[in-house]
Backbone as a ProteinNet text record, in pm:
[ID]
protein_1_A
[PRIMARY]
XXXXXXXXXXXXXXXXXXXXXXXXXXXXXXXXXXXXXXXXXXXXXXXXXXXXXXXXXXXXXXXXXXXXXXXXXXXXXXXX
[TERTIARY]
22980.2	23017.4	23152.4	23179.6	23317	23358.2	23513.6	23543.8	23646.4	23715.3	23780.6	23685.5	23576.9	23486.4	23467	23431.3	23365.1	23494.4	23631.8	23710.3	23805	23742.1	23783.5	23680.1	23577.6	23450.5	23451.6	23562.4	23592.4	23716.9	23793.7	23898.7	23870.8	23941.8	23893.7	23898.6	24014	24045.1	24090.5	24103.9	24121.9	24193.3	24212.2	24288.6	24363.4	24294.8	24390.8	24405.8	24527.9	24597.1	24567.5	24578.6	24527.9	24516.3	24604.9	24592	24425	24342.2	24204.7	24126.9	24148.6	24099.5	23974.6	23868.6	23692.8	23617.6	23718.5	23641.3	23715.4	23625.5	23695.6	23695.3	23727.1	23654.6	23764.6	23803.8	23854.5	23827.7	23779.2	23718.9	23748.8	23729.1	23732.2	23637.5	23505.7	23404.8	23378.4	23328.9	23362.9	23148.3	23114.5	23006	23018.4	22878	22867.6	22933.1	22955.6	23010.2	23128.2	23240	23397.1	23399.9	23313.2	23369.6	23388.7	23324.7	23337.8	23486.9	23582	23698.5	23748.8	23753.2	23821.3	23909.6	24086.6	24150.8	24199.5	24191.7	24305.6	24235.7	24201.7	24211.8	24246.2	24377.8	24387.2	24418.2	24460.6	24512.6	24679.5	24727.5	24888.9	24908.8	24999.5	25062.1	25198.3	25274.9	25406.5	25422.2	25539.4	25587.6	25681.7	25801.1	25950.6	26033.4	25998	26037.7	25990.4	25894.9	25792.6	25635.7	25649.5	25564.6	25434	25294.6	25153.7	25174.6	25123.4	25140.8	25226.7	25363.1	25457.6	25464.5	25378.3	25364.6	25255.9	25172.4	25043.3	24962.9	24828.7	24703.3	24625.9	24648.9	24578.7	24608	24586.3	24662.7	24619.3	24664.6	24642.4	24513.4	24431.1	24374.4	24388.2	24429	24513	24430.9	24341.5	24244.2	24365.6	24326.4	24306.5	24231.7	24201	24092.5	24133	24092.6	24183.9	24078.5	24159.9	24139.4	23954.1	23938.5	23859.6	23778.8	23672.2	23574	23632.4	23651.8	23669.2	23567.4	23594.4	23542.2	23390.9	23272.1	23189.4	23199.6	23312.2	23364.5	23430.1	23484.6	23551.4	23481.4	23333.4	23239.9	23164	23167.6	23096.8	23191.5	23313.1	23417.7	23392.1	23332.4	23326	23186.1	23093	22943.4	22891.5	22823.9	22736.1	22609.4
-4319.8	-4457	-4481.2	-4597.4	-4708.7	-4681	-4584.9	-4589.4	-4762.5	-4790.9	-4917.2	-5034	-5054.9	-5158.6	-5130.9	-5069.6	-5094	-5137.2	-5161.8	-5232.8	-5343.6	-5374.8	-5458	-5497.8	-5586.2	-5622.1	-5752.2	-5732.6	-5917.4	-5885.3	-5757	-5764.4	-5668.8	-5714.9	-5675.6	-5538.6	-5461.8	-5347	-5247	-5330.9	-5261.3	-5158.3	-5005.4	-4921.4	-4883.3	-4969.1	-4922.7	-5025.7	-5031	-5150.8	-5194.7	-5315.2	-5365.6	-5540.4	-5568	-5731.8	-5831.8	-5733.6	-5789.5	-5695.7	-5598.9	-5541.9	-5563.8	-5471.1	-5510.2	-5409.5	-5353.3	-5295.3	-5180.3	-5100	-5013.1	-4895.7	-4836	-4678.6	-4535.1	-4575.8	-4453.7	-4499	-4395	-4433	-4317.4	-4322.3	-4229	-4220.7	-4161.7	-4160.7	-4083.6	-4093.4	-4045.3	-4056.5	-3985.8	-3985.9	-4034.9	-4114.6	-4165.4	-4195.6	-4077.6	-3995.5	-3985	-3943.3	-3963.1	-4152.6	-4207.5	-4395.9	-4433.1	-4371.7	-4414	-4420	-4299.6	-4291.2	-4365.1	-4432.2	-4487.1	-4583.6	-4584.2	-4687.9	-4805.1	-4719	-4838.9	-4742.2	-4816.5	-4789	-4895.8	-4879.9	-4982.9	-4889.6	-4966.5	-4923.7	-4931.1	-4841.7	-4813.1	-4854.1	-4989.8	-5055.3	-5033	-4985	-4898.5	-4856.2	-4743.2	-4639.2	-4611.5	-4604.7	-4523.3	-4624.2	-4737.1	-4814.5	-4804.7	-4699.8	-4717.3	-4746.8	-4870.8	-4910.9	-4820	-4864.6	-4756.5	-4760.7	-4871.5	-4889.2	-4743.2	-4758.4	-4668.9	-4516.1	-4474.4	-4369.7	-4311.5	-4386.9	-4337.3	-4400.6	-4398.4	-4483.6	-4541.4	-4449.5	-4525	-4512.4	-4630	-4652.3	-4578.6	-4515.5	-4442.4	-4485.2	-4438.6	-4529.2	-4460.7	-4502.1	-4430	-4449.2	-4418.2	-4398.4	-4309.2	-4383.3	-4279.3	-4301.8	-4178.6	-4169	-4142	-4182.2	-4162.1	-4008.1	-4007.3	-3849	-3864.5	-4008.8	-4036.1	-4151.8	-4182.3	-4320.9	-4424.2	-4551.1	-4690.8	-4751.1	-4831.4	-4936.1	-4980.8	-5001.1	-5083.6	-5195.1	-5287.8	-5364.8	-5282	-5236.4	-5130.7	-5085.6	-5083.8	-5015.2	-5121.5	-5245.9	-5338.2	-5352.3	-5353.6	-5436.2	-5370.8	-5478.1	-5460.1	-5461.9	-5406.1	-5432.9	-5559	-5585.5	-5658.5	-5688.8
-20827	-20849.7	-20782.8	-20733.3	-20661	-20759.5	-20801.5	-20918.4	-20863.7	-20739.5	-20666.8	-20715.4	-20684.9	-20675.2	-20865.4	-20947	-21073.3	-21128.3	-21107.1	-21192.3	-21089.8	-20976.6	-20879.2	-20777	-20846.9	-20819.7	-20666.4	-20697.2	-20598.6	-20489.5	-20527.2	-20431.1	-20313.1	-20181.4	-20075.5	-20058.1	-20102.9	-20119.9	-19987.7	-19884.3	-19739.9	-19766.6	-19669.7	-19684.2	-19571.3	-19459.2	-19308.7	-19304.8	-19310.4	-19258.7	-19105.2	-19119.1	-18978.9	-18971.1	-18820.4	-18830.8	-18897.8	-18824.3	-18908	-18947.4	-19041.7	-19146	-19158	-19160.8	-19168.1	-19284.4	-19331.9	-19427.2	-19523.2	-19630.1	-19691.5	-19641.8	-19630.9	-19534.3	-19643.1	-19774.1	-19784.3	-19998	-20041.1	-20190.9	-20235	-20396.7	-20491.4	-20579.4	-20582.2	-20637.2	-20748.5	-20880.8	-20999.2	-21026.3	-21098.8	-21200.6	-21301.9	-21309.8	-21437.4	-21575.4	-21576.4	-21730.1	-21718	-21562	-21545.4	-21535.8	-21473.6	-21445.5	-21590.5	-21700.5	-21866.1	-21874.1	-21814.6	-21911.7	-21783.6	-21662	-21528.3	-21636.4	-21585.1	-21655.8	-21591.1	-21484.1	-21376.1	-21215.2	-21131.4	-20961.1	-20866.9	-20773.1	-20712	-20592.4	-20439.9	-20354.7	-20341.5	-20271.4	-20307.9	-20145.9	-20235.3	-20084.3	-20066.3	-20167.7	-20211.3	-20267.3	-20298.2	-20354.6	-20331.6	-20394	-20359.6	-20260.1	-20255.1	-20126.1	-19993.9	-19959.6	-19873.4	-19861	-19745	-19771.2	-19665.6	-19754.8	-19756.8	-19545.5	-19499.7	-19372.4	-19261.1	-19324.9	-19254	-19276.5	-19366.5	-19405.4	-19398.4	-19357.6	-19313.7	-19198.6	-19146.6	-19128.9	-19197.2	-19312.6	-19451.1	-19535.3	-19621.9	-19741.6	-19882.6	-19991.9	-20021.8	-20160.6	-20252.5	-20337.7	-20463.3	-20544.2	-20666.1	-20804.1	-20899.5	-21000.8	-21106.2	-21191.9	-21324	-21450.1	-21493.3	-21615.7	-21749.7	-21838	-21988.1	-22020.8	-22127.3	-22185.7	-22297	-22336.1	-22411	-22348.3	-22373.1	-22338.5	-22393.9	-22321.3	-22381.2	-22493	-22528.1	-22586.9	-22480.5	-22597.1	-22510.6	-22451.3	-22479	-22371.5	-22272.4	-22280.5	-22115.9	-22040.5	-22092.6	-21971	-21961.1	-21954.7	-21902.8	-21782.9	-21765	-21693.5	-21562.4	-21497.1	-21341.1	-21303.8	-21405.1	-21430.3	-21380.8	-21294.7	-21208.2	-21313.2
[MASK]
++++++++++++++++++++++++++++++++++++++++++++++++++++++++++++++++++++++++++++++++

């Protein structure tokens, strides 16, 4: 599973920066049973005062998972 896409269903999520950007090309994919505890995944456009661009080609995509399962509302969120 998009652990990016199952809690950011609508945002573009690009990871190489680029004047016209066409797509995602860099993910963090979790099973079933890890996307339950997913808390937060976004892409890292800074850090430390540098920005994702200058420090790389691509930008980095940052997930984390809680220690326990959410709420059955928490695993709807992002659900299509």
């Amino acid at each position: 599973m998009d652990s990016f896409r199952r809690l950011n269903p609508r945002a573009w999520g690009f990871t190489c920066p680029a004047k016209a950007p066409a797509g995602r090309i860099d993910y963090i994919f979790a099973s079933p049973e890890l996307a339950r505890r997913l808390s937060t995944c976004h892409v890292v456009t800074e850090a430390n005062g540098v920005y994702g661009d200058q420090a790389s080609y691509h930008l980095p995509v940052l997930a984390e998972f809680s220690e326990s399962v959410g709420s059955e509302r928490d695993l709807r969120i992002g659900a299509s």
